[in-house]
C-alpha positions as CSV (number, residue, x, y, z in Angstrom):
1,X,45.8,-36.6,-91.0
2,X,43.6,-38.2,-93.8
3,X,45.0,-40.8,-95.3
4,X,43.6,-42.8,-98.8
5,X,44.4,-45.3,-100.6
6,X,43.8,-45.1,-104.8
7,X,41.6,-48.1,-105.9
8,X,43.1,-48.7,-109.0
9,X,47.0,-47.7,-108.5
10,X,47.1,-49.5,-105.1
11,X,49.0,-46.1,-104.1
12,X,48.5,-44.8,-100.5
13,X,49.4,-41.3,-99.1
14,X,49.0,-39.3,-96.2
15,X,48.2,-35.8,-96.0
16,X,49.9,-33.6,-93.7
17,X,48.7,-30.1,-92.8
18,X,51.1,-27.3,-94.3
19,X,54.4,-26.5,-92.3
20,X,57.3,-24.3,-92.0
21,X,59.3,-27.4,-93.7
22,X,57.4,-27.1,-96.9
23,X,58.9,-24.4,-98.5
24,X,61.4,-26.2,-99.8
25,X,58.9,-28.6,-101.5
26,X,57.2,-25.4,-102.7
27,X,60.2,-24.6,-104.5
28,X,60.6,-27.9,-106.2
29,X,57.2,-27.3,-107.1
30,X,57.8,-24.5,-108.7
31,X,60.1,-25.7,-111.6
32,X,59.3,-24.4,-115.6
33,X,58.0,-28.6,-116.1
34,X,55.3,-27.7,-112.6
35,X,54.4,-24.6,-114.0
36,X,54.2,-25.5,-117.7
37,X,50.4,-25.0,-117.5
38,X,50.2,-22.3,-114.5
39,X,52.0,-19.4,-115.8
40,X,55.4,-20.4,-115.4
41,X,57.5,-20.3,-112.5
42,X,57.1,-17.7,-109.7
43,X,59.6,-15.6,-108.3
44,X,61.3,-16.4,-104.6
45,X,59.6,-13.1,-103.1
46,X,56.2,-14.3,-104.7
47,X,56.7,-17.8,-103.2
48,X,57.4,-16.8,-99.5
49,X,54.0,-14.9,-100.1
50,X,52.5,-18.3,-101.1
51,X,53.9,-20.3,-98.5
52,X,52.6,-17.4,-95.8
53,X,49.3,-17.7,-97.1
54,X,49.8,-21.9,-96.7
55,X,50.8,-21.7,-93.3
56,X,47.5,-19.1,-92.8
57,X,44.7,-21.1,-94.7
58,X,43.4,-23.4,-91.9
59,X,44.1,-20.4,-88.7
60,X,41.6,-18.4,-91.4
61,X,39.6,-21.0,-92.2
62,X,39.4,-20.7,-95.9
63,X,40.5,-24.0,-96.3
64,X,44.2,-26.1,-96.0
65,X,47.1,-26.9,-97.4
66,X,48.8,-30.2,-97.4
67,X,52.2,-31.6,-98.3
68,X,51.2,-35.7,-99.8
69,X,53.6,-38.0,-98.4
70,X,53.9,-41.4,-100.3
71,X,53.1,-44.6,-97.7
72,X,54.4,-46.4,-96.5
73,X,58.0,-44.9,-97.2
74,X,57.1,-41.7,-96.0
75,X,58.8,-39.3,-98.8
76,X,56.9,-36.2,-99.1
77,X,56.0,-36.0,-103.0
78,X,54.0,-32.9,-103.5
79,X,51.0,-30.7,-102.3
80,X,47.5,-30.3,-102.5
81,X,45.2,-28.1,-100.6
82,X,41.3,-26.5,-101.2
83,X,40.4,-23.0,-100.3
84,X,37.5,-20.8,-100.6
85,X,36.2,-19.4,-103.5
86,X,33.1,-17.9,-105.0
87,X,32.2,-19.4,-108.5
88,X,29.3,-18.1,-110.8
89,X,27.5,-16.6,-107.3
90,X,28.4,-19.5,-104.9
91,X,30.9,-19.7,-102.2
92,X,32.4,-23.3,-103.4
93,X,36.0,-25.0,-102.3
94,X,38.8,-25.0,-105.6
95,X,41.2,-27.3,-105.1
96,X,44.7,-27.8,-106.5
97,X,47.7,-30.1,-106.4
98,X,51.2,-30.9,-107.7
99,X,53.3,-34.3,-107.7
100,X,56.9,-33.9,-108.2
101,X,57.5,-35.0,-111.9
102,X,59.8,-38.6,-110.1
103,X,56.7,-39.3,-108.7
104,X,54.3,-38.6,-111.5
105,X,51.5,-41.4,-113.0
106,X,51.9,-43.7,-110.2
107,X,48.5,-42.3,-108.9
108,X,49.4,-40.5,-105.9
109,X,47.5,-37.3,-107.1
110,X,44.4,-39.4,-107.7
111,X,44.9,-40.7,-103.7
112,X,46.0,-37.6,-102.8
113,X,42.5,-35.9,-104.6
114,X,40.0,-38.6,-102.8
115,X,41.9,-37.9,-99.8
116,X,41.2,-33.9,-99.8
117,X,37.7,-34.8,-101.4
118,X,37.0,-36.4,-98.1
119,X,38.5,-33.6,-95.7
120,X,36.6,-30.8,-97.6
121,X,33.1,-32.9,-97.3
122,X,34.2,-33.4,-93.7
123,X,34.0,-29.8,-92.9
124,X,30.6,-29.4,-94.1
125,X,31.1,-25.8,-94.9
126,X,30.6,-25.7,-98.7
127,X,28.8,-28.0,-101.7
128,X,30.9,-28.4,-104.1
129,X,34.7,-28.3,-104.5
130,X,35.8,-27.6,-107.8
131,X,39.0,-28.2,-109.7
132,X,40.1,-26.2,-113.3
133,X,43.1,-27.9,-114.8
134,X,44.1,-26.2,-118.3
135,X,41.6,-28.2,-121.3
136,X,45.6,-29.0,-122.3
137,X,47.1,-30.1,-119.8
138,X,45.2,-34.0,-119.8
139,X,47.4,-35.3,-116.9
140,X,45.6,-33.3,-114.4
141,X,41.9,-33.9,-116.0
142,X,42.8,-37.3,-115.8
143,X,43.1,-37.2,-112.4
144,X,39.9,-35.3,-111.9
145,X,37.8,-37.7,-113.7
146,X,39.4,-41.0,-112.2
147,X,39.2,-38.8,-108.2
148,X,35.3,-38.7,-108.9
149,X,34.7,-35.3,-110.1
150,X,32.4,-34.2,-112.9
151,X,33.2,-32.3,-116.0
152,X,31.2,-29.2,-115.9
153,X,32.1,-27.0,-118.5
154,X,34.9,-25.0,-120.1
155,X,35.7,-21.5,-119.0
156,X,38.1,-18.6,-119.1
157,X,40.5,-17.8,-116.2
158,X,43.8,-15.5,-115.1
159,X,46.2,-17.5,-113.7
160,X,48.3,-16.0,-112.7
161,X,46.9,-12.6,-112.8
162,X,47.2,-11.0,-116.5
163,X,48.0,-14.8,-118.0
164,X,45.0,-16.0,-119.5
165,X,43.8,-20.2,-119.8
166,X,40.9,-22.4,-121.2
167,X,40.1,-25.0,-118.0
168,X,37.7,-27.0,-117.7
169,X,36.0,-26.7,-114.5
170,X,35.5,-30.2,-112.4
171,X,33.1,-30.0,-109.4
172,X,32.7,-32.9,-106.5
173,X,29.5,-32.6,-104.8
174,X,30.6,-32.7,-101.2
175,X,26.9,-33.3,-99.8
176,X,27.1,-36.8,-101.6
177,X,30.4,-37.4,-100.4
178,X,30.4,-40.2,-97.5
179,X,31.4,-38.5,-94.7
């Protein structure tokens, strides 16, 4: 499984591919301090959907989903995963992650970020990934800009559905991306 190391931090993680054992960790995810900027929490039947569609992303091929595991101790200390998406025309990666809030500004989501930067370049399927952390939540746009990404613009999404946010929309170009 890909594993990086963040320059500045000194943090590495592994990524492991999505498994049966990581709905509990999608639950701990899924906390009101997680969610703060997504919505909110979800409810248990709308998480078993979530962790289905997990366990389905790479069979499909729209993408994956990872748990990040902290090295070299080897707790599992949130997710990250990229799927497929089609953004102003273009069929792009968007990419998302969580760190659970013990293991927060360390830089494991910054590792974690390079690491699925790489795997998504790897697959040589799309150009760009993309990233759209709320324009208030700066922890995550932090992470974006010290991972490599670009600041695009601001835009308007529903997330979820019928809850509307500001993001800004980060983009990697994967083509550019050492692979």
């Amino acid at each position: 499984m890909p594993e990086r190391r963040d320059a500045v931090a000194g943090v590495r993680v592994r990524l492991e591919t999505w498994a049966e054992r990581d709905l509990e960790l999608l639950r701990l995810t899924n906390s009101p301090e997680m969610t703060e900027h997504l919505g909110g929490p979800e409810p248990e039947e709308k998480l078993l959907v979530r962790h289905r569609r997990y366990l389905d992303t790479e069979a499909a091929g729209t993408g994956r989903m990872f748990s990040v595991v902290l090295l070299p101790e080897g707790e599992t200390v949130g997710t990250i995963g990229y799927w497929d998406r089609v953004w102003q025309g273009e069929p792009v990666y968007e990419t998302g992650w969580g760190v659970l809030p013990e293991y927060q500004g360390r830089g494991i989501a910054v590792a974690a970020a390079t690491a699925v930067i790489a795997d998504a370049a790897a697959r040589r399927t799309h150009e760009s990934l993309h990233a759209y952390p709320s324009v208030d939540h700066p922890a995550s746009n932090a992470i974006c800009r010290k991972a490599g990404f670009t600041l695009v613009s601001v835009c308007d999404f529903e997330y979820p559905p019928g809850n509307p946010i500001r993001c800004n929309d980060w983009r990697v170009d994967l083509t550019a991306v050492d692979r």
